[in-house]
Residue frames as a rotation matrix with the C-alpha (Angstrom) as fourth column:
UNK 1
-0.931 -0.326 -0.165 -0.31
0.351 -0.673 -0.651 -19.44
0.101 -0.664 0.741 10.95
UNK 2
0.192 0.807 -0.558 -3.48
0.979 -0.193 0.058 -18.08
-0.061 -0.558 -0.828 12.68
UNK 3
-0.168 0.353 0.920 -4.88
0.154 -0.913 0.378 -14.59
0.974 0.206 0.099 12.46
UNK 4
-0.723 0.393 -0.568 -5.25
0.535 -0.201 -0.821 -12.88
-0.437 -0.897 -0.065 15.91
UNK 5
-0.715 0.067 0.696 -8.37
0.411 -0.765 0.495 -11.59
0.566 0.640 0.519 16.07
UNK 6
-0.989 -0.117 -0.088 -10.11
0.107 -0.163 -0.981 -9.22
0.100 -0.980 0.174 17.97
UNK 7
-0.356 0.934 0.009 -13.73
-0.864 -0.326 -0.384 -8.87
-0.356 -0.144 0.923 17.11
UNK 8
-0.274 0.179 0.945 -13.86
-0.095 0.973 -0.212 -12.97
-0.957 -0.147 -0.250 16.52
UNK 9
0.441 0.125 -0.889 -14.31
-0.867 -0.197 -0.458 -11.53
-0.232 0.972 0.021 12.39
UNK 10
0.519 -0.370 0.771 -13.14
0.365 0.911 0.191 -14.92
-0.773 0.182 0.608 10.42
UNK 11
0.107 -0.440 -0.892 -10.30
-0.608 -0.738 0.291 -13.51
-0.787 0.511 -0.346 8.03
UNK 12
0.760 0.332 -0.558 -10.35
-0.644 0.492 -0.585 -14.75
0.081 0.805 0.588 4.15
UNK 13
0.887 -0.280 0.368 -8.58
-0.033 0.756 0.654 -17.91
-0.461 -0.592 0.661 3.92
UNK 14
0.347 -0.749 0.564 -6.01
0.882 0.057 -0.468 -16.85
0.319 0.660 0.680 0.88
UNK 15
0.778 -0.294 0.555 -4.67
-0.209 -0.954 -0.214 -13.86
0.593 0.050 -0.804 3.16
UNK 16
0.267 -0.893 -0.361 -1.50
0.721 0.434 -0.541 -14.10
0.640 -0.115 0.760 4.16
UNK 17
0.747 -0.492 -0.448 -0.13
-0.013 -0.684 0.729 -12.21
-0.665 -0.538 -0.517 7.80
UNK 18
0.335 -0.860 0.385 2.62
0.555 -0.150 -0.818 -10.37
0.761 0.488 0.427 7.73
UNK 19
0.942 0.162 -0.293 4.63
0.335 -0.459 0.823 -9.12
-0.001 -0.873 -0.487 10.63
UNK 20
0.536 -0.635 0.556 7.22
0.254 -0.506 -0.824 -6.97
0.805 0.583 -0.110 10.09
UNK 21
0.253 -0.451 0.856 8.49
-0.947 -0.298 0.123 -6.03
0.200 -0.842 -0.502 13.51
UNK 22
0.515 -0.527 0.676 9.83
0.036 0.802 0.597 -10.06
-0.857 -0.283 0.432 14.00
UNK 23
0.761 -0.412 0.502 10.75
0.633 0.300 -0.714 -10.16
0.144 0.860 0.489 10.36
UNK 24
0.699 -0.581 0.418 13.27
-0.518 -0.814 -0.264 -6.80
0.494 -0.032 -0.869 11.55
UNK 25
0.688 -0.254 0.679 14.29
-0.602 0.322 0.731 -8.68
-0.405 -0.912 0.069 14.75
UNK 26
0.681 -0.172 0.712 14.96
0.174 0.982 0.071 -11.70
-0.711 0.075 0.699 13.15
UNK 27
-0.362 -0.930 -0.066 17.73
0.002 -0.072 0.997 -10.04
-0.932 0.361 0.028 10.76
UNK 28
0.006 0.031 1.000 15.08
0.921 0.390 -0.017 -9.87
-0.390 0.920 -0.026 8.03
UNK 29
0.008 0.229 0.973 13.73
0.757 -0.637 0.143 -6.89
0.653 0.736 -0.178 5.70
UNK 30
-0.962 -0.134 -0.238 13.16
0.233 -0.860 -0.455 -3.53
-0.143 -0.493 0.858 7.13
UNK 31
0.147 0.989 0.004 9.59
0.532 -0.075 -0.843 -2.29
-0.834 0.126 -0.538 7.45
UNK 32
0.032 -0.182 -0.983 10.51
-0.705 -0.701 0.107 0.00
-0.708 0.690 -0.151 4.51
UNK 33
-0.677 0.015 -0.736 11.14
-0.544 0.664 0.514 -3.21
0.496 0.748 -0.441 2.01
UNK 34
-0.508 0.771 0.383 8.23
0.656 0.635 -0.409 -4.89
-0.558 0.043 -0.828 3.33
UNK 35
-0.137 0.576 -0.806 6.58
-0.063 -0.817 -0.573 -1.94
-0.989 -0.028 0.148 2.18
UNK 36
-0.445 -0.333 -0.831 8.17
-0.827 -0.202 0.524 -2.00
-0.343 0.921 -0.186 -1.12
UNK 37
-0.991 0.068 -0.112 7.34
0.032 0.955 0.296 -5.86
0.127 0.289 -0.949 -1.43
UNK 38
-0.673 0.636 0.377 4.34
0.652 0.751 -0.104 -5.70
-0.349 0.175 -0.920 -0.63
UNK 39
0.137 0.478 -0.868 3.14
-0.393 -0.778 -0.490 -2.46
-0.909 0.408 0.081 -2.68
UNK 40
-0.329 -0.289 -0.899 4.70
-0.943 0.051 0.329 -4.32
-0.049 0.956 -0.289 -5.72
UNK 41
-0.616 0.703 0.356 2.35
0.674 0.704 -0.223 -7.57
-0.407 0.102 -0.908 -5.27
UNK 42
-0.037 0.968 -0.246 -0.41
0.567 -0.182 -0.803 -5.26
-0.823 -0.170 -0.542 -5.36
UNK 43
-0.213 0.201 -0.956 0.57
-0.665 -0.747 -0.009 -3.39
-0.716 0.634 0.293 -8.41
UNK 44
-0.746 0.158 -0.647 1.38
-0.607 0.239 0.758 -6.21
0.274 0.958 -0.082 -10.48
UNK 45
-0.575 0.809 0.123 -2.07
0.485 0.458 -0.745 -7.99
-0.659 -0.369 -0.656 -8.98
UNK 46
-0.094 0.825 -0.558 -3.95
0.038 -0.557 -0.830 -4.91
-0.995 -0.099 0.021 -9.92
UNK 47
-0.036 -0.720 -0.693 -2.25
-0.539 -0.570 0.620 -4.32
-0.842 0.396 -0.367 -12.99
UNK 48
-0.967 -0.254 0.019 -2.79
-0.198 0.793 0.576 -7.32
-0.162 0.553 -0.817 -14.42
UNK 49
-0.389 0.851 0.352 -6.16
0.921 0.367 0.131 -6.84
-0.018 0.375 -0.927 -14.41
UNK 50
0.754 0.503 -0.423 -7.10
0.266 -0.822 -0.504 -3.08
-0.601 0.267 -0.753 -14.46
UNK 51
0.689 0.311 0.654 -5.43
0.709 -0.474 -0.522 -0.53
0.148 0.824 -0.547 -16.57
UNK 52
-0.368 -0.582 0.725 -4.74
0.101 -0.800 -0.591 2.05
0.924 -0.145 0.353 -14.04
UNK 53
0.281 0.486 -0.827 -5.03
0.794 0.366 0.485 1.94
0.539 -0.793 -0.283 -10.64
UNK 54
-0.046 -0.176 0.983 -5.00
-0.144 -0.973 -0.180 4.28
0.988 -0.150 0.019 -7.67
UNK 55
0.060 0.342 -0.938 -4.61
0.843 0.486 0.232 4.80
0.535 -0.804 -0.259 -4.36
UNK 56
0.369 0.269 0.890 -5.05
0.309 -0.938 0.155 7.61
0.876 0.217 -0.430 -2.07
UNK 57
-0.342 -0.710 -0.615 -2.99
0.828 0.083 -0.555 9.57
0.445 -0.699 0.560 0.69
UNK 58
0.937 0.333 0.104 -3.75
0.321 -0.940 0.116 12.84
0.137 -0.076 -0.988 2.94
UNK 59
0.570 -0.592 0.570 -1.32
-0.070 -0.726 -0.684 15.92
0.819 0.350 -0.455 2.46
UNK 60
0.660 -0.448 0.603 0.29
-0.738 -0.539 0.406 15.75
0.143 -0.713 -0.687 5.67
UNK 61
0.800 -0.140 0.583 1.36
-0.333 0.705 0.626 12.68
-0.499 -0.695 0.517 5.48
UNK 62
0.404 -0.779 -0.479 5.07
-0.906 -0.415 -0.088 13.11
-0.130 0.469 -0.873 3.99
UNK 63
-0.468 -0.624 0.626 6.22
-0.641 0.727 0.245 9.72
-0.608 -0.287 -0.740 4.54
UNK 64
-0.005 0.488 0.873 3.63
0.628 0.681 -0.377 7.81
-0.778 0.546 -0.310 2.27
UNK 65
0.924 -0.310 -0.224 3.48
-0.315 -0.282 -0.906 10.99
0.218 0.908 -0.358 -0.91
UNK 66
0.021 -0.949 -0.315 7.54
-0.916 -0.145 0.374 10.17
-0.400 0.281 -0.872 -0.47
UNK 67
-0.782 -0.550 0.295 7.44
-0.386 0.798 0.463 6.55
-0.490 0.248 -0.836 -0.74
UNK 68
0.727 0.201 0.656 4.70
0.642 0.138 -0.754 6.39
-0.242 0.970 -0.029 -3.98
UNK 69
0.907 -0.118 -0.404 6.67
-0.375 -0.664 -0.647 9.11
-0.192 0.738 -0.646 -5.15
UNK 70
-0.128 -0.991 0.031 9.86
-0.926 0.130 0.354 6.81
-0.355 0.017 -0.935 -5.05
UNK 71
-0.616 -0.096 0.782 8.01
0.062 0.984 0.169 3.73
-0.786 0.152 -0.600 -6.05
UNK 72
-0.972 0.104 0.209 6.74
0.158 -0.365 0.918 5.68
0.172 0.925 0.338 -9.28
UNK 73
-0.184 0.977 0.103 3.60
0.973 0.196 -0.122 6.56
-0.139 0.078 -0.987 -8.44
UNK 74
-0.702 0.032 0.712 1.88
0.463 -0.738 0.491 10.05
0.541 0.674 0.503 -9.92
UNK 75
-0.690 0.435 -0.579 0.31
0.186 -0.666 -0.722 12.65
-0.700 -0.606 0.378 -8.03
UNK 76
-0.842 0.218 0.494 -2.77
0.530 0.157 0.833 12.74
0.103 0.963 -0.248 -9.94
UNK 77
0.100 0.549 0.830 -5.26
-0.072 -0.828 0.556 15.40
0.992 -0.115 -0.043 -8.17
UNK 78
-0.981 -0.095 0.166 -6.25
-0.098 -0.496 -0.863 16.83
0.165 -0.863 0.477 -4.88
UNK 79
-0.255 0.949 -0.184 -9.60
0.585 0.303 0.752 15.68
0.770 0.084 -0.633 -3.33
UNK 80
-0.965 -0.168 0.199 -11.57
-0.034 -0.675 -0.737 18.46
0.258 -0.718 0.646 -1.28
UNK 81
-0.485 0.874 -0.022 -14.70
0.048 0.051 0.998 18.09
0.873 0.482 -0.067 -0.16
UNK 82
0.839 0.515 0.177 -16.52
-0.252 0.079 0.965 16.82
0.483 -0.854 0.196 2.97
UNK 83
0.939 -0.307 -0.157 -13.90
0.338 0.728 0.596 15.48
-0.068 -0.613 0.787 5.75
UNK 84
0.210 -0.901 -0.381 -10.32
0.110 -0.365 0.924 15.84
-0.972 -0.236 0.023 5.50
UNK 85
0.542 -0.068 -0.837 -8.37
-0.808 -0.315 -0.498 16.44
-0.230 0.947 -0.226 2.13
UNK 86
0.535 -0.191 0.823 -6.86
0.159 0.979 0.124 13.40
-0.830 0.065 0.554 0.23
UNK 87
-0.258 -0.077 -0.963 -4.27
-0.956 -0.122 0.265 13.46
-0.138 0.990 -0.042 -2.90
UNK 88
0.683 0.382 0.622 -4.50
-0.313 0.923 -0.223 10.59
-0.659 -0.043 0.751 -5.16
UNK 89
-0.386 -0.792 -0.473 -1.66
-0.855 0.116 0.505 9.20
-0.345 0.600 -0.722 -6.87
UNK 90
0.692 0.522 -0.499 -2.12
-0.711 0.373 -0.596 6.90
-0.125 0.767 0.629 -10.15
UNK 91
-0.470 -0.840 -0.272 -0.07
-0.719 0.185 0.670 4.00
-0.512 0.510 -0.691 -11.49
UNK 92
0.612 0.651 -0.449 -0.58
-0.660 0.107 -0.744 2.27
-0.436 0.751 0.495 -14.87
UNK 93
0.691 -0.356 0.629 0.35
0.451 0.893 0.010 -1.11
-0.565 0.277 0.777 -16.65
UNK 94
0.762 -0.333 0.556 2.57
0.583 -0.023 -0.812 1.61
0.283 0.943 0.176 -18.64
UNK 95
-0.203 -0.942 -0.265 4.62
0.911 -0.082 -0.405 2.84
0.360 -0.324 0.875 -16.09
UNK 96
-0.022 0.479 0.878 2.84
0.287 -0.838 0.464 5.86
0.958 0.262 -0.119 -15.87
């Protein structure tokens, strides 16, 4: 399968599309369990080689603090600074 792309950028050759709006159509997942699936590659990717990883959301955005906060992830501070605010939620090789 080919990458569309729009600025002619060559995309790495071990990335894999995904397209969730045919994969609905077509009687598969829901964009919600792609989600899941592919947030759980990326933990146990990271995981397997860091410690504790992180990733980071902004406050308004209820729909993503709900679904780390259902796929165990930890509110782990409030960034304020230049630009908009950001939380950051944590998860660790210990469940944490």
């Amino acid at each position: 399968m080919r990458w569309p792309s729009r600025s002619g950028a060559r995309r790495r050759p071990d990335a894999v599309p995904v397209r969730t709006a045919s994969a609905r159509r077509s009687g598969g997942p829901s964009s919600r369990q792609c989600g899941r699936l592919l947030l759980r590659h990326a933990e146990e990717t990271l995981l397997a080689r860091y410690a504790t990883v992180r990733l980071e959301t902004f406050p308004d955005n209820a729909r993503a603090k709900s679904f780390y906060e259902a796929c165990g992830w930890v509110l782990a501070e409030r960034l304020e600074g230049e630009g908009p605010a950001e939380l950051v939620y944590t998860r660790s090789g210990t469940g944490d």
